[in-house]
Backbone bond lengths (Angstrom), bond angles and torsions (degrees), N, CA, C in turn:
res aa  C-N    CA-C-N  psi(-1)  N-CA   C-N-CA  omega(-1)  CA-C   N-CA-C  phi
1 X - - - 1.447 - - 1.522 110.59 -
2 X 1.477 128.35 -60.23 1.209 120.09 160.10 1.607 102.53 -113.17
3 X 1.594 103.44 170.85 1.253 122.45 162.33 1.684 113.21 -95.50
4 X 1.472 116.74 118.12 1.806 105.56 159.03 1.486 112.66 -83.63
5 X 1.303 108.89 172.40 1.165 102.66 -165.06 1.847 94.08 -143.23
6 X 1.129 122.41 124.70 1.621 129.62 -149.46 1.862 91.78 -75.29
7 X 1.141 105.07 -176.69 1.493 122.06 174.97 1.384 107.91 -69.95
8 X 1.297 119.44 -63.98 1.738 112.46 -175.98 1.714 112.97 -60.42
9 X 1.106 129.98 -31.24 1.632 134.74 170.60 1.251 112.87 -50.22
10 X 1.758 115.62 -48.47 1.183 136.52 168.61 1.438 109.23 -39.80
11 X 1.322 110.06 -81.23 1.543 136.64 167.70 1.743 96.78 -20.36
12 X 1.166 108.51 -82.97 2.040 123.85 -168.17 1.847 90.96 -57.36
13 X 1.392 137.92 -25.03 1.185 123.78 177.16 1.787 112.54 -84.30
14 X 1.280 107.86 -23.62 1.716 111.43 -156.06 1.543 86.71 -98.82
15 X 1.883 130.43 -33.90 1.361 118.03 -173.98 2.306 99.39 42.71
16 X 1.451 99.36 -123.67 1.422 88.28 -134.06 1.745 97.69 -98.20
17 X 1.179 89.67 12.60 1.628 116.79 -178.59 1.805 100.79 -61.54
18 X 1.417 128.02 140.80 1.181 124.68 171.66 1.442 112.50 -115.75
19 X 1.132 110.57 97.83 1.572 127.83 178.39 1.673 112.21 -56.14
20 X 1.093 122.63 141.89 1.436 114.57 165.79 1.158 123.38 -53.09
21 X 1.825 117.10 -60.96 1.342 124.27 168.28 1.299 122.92 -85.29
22 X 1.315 147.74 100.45 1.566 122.90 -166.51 2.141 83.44 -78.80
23 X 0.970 132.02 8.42 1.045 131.50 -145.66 2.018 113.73 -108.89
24 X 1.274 69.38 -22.51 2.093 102.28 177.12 0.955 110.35 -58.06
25 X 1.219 117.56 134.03 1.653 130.65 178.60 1.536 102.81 -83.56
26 X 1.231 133.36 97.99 1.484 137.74 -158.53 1.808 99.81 -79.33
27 X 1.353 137.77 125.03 1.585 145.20 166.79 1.276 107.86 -96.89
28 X 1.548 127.16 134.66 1.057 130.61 154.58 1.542 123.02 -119.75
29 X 1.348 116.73 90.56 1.130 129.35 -153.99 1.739 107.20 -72.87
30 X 1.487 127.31 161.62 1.576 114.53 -168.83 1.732 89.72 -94.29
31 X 1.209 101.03 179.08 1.427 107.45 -178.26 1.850 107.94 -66.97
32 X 1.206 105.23 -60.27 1.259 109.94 163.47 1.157 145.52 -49.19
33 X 1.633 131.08 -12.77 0.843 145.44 121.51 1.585 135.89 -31.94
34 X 1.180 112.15 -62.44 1.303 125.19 162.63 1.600 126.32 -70.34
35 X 1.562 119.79 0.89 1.377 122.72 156.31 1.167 129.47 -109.20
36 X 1.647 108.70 -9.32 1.532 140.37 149.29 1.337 117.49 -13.28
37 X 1.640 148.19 53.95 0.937 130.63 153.96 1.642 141.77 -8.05
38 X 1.287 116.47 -64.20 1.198 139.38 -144.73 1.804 108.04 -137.70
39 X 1.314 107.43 58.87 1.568 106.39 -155.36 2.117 100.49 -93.25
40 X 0.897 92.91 -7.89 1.925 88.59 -179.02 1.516 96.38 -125.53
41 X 1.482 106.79 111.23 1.647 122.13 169.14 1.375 113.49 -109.82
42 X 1.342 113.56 139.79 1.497 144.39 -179.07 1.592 93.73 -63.02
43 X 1.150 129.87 162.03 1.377 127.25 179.87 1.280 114.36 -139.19
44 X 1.388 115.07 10.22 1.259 157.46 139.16 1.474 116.45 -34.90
45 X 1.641 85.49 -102.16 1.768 102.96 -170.97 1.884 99.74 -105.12
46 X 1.307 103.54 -4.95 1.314 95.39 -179.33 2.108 128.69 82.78
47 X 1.241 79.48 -4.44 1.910 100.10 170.00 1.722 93.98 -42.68
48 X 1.983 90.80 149.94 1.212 72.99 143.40 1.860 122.27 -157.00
49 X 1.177 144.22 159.95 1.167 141.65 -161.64 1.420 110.63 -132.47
50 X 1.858 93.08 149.10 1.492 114.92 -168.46 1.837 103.16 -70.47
51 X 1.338 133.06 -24.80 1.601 135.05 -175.79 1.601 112.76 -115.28
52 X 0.922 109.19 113.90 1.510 102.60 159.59 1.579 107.72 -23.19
53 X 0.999 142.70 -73.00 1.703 163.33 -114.20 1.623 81.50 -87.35
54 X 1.733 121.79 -48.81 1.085 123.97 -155.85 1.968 109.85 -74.98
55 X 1.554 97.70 -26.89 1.422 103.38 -169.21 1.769 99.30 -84.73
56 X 1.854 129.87 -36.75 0.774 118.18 138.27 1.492 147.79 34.06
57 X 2.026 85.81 -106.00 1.274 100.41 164.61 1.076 129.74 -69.79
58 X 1.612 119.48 -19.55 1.618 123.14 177.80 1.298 111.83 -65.31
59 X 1.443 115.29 -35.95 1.488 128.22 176.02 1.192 123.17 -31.15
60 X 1.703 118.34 -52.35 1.014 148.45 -174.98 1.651 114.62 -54.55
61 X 1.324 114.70 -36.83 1.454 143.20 166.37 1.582 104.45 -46.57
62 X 1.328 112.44 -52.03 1.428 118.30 -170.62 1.515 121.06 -91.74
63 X 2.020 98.14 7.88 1.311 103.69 174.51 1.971 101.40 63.86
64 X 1.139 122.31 42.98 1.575 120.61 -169.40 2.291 80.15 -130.55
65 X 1.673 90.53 149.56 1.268 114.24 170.60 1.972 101.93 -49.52
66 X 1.398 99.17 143.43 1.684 99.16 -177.13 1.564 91.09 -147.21
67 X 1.475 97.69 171.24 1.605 110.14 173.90 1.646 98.11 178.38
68 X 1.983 80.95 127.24 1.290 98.37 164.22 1.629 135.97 -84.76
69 X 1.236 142.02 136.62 1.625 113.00 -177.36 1.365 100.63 -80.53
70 X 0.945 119.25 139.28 1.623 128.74 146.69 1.619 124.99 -56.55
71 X 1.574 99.12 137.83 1.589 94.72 -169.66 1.765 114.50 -78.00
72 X 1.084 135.85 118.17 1.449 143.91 -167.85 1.521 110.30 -45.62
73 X 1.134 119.75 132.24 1.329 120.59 161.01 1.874 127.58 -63.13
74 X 1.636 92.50 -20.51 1.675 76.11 -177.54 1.447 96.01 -119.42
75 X 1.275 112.10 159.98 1.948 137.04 -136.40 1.912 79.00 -84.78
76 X 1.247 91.51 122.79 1.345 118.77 163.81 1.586 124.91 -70.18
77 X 1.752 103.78 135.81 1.624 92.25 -161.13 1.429 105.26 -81.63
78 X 1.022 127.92 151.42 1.528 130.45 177.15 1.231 98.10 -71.03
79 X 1.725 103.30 142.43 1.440 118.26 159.22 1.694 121.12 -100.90
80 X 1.130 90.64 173.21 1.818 98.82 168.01 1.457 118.65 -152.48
81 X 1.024 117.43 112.55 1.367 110.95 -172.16 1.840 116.74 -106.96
82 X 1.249 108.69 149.12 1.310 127.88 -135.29 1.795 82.69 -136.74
83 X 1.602 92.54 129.86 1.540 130.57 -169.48 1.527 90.49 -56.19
84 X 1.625 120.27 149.08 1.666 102.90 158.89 1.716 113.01 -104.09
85 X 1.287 101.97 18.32 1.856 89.52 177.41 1.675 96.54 -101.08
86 X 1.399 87.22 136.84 1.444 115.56 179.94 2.038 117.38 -34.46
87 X 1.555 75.97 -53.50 1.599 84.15 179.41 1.226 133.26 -78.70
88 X 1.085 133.69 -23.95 1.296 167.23 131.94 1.377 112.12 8.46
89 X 1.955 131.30 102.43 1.347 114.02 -168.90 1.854 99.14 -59.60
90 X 1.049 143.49 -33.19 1.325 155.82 178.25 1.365 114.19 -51.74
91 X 1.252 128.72 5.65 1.356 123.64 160.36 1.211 135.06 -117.82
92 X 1.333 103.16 3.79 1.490 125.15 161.18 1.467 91.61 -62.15
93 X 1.544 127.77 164.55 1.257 136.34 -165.18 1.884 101.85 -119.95
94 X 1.761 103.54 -11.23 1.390 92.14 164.99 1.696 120.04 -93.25
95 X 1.379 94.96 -2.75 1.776 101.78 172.96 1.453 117.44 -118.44
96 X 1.595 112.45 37.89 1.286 110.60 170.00 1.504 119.61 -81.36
97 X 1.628 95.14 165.66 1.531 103.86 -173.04 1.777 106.66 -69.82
98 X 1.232 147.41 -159.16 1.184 153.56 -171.65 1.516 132.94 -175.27
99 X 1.676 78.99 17.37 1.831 108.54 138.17 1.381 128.29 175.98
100 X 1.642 107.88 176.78 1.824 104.74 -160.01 1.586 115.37 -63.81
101 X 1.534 110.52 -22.20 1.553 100.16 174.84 1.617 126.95 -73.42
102 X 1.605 91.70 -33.95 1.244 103.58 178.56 1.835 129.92 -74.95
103 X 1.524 93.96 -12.09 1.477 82.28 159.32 1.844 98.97 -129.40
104 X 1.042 138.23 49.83 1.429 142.27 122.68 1.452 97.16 -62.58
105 X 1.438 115.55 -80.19 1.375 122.34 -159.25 1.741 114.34 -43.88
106 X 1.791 113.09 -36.06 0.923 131.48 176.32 1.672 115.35 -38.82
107 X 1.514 87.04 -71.78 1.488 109.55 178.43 1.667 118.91 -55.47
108 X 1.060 85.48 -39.94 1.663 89.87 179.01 1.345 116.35 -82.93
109 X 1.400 129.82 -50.55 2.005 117.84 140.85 1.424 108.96 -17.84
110 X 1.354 110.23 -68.53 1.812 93.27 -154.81 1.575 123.66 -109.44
111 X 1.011 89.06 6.38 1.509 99.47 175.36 1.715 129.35 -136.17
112 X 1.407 107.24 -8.77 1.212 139.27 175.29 1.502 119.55 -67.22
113 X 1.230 121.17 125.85 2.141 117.02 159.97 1.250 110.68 -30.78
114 X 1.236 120.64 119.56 1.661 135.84 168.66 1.417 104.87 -80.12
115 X 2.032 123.47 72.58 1.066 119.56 167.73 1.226 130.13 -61.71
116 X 1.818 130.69 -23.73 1.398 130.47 -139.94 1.982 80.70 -122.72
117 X 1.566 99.65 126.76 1.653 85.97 157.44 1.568 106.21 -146.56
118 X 0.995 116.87 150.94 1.424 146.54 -164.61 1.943 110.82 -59.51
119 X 1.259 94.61 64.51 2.190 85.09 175.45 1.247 129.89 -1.32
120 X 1.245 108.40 -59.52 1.848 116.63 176.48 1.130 130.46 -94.37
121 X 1.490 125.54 5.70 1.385 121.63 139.58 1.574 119.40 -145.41
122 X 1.582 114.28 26.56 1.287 117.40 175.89 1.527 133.20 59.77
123 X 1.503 96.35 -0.20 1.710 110.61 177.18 1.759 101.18 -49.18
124 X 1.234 119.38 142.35 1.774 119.73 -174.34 1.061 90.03 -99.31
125 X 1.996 135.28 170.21 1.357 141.45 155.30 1.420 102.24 -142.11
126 X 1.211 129.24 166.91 1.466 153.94 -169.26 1.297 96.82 -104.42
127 X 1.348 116.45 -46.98 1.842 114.30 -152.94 1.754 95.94 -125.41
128 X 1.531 86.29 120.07 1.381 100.72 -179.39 2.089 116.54 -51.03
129 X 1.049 95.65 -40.49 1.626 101.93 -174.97 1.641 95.14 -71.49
130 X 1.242 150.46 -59.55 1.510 136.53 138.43 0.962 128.95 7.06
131 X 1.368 132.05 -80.31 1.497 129.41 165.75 1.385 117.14 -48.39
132 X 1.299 125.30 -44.91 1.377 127.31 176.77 1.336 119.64 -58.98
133 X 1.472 120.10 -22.52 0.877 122.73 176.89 1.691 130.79 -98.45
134 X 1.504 95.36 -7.53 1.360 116.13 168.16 1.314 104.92 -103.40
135 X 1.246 140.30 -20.25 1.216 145.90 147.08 1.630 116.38 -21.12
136 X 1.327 105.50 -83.44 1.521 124.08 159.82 1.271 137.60 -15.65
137 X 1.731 100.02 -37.46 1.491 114.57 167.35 1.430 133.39 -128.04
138 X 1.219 91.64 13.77 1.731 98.18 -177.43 1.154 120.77 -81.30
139 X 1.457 131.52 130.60 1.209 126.09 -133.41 1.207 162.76 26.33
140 X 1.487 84.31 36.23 1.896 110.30 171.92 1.500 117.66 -96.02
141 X 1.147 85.26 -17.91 1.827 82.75 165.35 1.169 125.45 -147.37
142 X 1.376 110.58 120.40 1.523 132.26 -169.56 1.382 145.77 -123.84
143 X 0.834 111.47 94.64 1.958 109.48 -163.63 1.729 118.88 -89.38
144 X 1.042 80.93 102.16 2.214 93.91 173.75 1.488 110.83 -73.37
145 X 1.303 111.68 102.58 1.505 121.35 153.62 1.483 111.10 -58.44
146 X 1.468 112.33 143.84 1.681 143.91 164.52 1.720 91.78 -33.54
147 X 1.651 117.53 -58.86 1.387 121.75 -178.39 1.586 113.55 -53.29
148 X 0.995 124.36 -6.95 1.550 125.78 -156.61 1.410 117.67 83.56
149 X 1.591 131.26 -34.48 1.536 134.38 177.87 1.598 114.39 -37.57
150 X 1.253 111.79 116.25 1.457 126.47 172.13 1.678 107.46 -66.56
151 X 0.974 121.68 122.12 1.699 106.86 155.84 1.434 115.26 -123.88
152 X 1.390 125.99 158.97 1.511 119.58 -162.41 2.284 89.76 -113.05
153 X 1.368 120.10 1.37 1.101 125.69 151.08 1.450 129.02 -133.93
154 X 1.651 96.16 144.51 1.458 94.20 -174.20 1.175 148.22 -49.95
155 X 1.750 119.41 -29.36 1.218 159.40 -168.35 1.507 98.37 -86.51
156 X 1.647 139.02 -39.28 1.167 106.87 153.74 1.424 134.47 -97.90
157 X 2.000 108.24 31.78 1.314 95.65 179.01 1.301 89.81 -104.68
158 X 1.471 125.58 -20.53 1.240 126.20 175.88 2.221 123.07 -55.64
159 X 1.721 91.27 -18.98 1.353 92.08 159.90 1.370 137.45 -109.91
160 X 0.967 93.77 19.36 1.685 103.42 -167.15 1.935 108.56 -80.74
């Protein structure tokens, strides 16, 4: 599911780069993984959920054997997980993200299918909560230059 990647790899990847943690357990998650909606299924009814913990408890529903993990007593090493496209300043391991939403979301912004796009000016988005939220305001604010030029910010109607 992921690859870790040891301390000296780290080291031969970061060269002269100064990482925050040299200490970070570095993730390199697959592409598919990280666009993975629905990665723990019931085998049951076939549901499916974003946490282990969550499918779990659903388990329990079906009267089927379950188990929770217990949270560890000793301090967990921080991770960082690191983009998998090549090109990507984010896959260097000294510019990784420094958590799982933030580079899902990552990946799926910038490298992801632009399913959701905007009716009234066709702008595309990756991330549904994105569009919705540009949704909301698109074309609510508008500034008419003397020239006729529309701008949808103030700062370039203010130079025109």
């Amino acid at each position: 599911m992921y690859q870790v990647l040891g301390p000296q790899i780290i080291a031969d990847l970061v060269k002269d780069a100064d990482a925050d943690d040299p200490e970070a357990e570095v993730i390199a998650l697959s592409p598919r993984t990280l666009l993975a909606t629905n990665r723990f299924l019931c085998e049951i009814c076939g549901k499916g959920f974003q946490r282990d913990q969550n499918l779990q408890l659903h388990r329990r529903g079906h009267n089927l054997p379950w188990k929770l993990r217990q949270r560890s007593t000793k301090e967990p090493r921080k991770r960082v997980y690191v983009c998998p496209e090549k090109s990507c300043i984010h896959h260097n391991p000294a510019r990784a993200l420094g958590d799982l939403t933030g580079i899902k979301k990552h990946f799926c912004r910038k490298h992801g299918e632009k399913k959701w796009k905007c009716e009234k000016c066709s702008k595309r988005y990756a991330v549904q909560s994105d569009w919705k939220a540009h949704s909301k305001t698109c074309g609510t604010r508008e500034y008419r230059c003397d020239c006729g030029a529309l701008f949808s910010r103030y700062i370039l109607y203010y130079y025109c």
